[in-house]
Structure formats: C-alpha cells, structure tokens
N, C-alpha and C positions, 0 to 999 in steps of 0.2 A: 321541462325543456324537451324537446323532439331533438334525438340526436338519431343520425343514421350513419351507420361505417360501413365503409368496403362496400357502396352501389359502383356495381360495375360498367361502364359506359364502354359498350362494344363498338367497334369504329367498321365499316368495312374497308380493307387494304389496308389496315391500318392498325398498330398494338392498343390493346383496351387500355384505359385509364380507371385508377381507382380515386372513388370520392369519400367526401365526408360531410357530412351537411346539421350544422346547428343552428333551431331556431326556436323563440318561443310559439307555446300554441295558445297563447292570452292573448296577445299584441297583433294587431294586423299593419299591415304595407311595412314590414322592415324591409332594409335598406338589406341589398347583394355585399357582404366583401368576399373577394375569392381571395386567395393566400397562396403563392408562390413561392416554393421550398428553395433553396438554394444548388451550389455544387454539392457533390456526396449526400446530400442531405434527400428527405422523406419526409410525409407527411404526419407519420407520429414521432417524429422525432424529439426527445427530452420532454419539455415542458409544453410544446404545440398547441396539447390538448386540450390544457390548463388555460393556454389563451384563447385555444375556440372558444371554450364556455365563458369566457370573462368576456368578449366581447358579445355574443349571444346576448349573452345576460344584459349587456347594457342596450338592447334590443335591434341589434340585427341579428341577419341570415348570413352565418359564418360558412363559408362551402372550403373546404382543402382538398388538395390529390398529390398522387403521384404523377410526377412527368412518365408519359411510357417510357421512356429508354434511361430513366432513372437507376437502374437495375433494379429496382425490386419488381416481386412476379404478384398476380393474382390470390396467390395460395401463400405468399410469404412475402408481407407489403413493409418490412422492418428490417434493414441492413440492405446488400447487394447479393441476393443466390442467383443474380444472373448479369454475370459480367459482360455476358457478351452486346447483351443490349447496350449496356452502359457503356460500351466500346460504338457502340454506334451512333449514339448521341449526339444532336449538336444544337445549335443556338436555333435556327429552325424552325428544327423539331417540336424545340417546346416554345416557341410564337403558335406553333399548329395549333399545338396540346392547350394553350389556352384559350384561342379562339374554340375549338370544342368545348373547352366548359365553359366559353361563354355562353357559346349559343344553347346547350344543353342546358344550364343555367332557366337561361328565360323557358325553356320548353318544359323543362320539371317543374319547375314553379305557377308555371301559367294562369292554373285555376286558384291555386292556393291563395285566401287575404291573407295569408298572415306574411305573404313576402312582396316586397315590389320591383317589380322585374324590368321595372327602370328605370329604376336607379341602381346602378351597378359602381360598385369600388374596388381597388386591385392593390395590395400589399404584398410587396415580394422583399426575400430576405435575400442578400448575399448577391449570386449571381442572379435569381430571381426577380432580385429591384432591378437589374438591368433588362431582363424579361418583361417587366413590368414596366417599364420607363417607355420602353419602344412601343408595347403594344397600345398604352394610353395615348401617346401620338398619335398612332393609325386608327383607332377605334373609337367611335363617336357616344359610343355608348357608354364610354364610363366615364364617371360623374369627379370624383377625386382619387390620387393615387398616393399612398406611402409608400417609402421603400425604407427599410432596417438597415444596416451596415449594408448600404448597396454598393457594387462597383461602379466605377463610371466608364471603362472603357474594355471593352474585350479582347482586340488588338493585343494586350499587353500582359494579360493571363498567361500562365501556366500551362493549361492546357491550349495554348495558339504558340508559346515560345517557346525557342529553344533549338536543338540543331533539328533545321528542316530536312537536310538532306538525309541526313541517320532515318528519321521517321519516315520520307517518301522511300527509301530505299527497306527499309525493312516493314512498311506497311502498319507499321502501330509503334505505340511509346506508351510506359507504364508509368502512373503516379501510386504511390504509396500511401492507403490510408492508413493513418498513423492511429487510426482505435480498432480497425477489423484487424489490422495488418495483411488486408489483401492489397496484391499488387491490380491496380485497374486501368484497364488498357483503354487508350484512344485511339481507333486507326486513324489514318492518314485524311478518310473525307471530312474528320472535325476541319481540318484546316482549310481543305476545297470548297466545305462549304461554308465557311467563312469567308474567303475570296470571292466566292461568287457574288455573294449577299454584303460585302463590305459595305455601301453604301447604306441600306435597310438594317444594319446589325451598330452603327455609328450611334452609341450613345448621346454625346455630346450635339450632333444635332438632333435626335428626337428630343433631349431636353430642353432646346433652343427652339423648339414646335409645341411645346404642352402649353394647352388654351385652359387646362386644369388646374384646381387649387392642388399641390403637392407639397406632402410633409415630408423632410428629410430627416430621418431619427441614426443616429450614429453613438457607439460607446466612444468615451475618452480613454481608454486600453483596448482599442481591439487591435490587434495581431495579425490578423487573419486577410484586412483589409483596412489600408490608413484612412483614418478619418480627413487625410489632402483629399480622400474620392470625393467625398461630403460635401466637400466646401469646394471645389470643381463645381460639381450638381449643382449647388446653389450661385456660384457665379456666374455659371451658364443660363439660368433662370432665377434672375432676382426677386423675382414675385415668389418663390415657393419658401415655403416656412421651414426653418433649421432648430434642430435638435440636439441638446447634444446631453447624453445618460452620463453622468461623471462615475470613473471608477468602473463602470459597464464593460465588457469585453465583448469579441463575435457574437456572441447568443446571450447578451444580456444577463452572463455568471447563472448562467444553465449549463445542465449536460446531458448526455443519455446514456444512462437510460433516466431518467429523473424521477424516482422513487419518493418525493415528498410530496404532500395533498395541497402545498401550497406555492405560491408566483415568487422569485426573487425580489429582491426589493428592487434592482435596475429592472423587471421585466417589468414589474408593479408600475413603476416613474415610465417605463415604454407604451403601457396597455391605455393610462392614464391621459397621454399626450393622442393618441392615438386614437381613443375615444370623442374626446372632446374636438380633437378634428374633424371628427366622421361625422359630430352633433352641430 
C-alpha cells in the first residue's frame, strides 16, 4: 500500500493544511474518501490510522488532514501547540478547508490510474458529519456521504452557547479539554461568523437538499453526542441509510492514544457498514 503523511498543501493568504493519503498501487480507478476529523480532534487521532488502511485495503483512495485552525501546527500535527488558531476557528473555516482538499484532491491525483478523481466521497466524524453534510449539498461532485456520531445542528453546541454577553464583552470563552487539560479558547467571531452564515451553516436544511445516498452510523452509548441527532438526520432525509453500532460509544470504544495493531470490535461493525456502502 502507498501511504503518504504530513503532504503539506500550502494555501496563499491562507494556513497550510496537513494531509494523509492511502491507496493501493495494484488497483486502479479507486474511489476518493476524504475523512473529516471532528471538534478537538486530529487526523491521527486514536485508531484513525487503523481505518485509513482498512478502508484502502478494501480499495479505495483514503485521503485525511487537518483542519488549519484545528490547532495543530506543521511541525506538531498531534494534540493542540497552538491554541491560538484553534481560538480562531470556525465552521467556515473548515467548509474552505475542505473544498481545498477537494480540489487538491483531483489535482494530486490527476495523472494517477490507480485513483478516480471522480468519484469523490466525504465521511465526517462528530462536528465534521456536520461539515460534511453541508458541504455534500453544495458540492456536485461527491458521490456518497457518511457521517459517524454526526451532530445535526450547530446552533445548539457548546461552542455557539452560553452567556453571549460575558463572551462579546471579554472577547473569548475557554472549553476545557478534559485529556490535554488545556483550557481552549474561542473568541467571540466563532459566534459572528456563525450569524453571518446561519442560513449556509443550517444543518437540517442541507440534509433536507442531499440528492446523495447517505449513511448515518451512530453508537448506542455515545455521550458525547445523542444518538436523538441520528435519528433527526434521518427524519430530515428518509431516503438515507441508519446505523446503529450497539454498545459503541463517541469513537466507536477507541481512544488516544491507541496503542493496539488492531480495530475495536464497534470500529470493525463501523468500518464494515461503511464499506459496503461505499461498494
């Protein structure tokens, strides 16, 4: 297998992105999936890796990155050493950050048979499925989307609620990650530019827009976000395919750092559903 880390996609006016790209070099015209990391999260995060190559393996062209304002840097693409990005962040941001690896996408691949640059697929985890939900509306060019424990509504997060006036008045508000224990700040344009974009950032109608087959894969423990987003998603679009991992939790009873060579058995029941959608 042709695996490449850390290709750096320099932007002008704009923060680089880091990629990851798995493909066989037997197989020609596999199929694009790009993979959209969630909140807090990263592109080698836990067991990631273990499912680039698992779906590779079942012959596509697995591509992941980092959002730029993910906080991770260039030089250190695993945890947040730069909070300040990560304070800058916003929904967006990374709608930008993936139309760049879209189009980067088809441009890297261009000449290569062994990938086909169009048919493009898009799997986001967490806040990412809802990254990912919007952008498969707007984007003609991809083919099917997944989303993992997706949210369905942004509005209603964490990072958008809460006392608005403490935050406009002191310019940021800090979430806690509960495994760095850094405190990680949002200024105040997460929230403006959410206002501005309310319309375009509306979950529930880009899912009420998708002309695509969409699988919805959800744990029945997850915590993190209730599986009522699930089953919204799927209300909103009765034509898309519902999943549900029994016993599964946010990351499919993974963690990070994930020091075993092998898939959990919910990630295994996620990879397996996930495959044979994409076939």
């Amino acid at each position: 297998m042709n695996i490449d880390k850390n290709i750096i996609l320099e932007r002008k006016d704009k923060k680089s992105i880091l990629i990851d790209t798995f493909y066989s070099e037997e197989k020609i015209n596999q199929p694009i999936v790009i993979f959209c990391h969630g909140y807090k999260g990263f592109k080698d995060w836990g067991a990631w890796n273990l499912m680039a190559e698992h779906i590779a393996e079942a012959g596509f062209c697995f591509v992941k990155f980092n959002f730029s304002h993910n906080g991770g840097t260039m030089d250190n693409p695993i945890d947040f050493p730069d909070l300040e990005a990560f304070g800058h962040n916003n929904y967006t941001k990374e709608l930008g950050d993936l139309e760049a690896i879209i189009n980067w996408s088809q441009s890297h691949f261009k000449t290569n048979p062994n990938v086909n640059i169009s048919d493009i697929n898009l799997i986001g985890h967490s806040r990412g499925g809802g990254i990912t939900i919007i952008k498969a509306s707007e984007d003609q060019r991809i083919k099917k989307l997944i989303t993992l424990a997706s949210v369905s509504d942004f509005g209603s997060r964490s990072s958008i609620s809460g006392d608005l006036k403490d935050w406009k008045e002191n310019g940021v508000k800090y979430v806690l990650n509960g495994r760095t224990k850094q405190q990680m700040p949002h200024y105040y344009q997460f929230y403006e530019d959410f206002k501005a974009n309310e319309n375009r950032l509306h979950i529930e109608s880009a899912e009420k827009h998708l002309k695509i087959p969409h699988l919805i894969i959800h744990g029945s423990n997850d915590t993190s976000v209730n599986i009522s987003e699930a089953k919204a998603l799927q209300k909103w679009n009765p034509n898309s395919e519902f999943k549900v991992i029994e016993d599964a939790d946010h990351v499919f009873n993974t963690n990070h750092p994930w020091n075993e060579n092998k898939l959990s058995a919910a990630l295994n029941q996620m990879l397996d559903a996930v495959i044979s959608f994409l076939k």
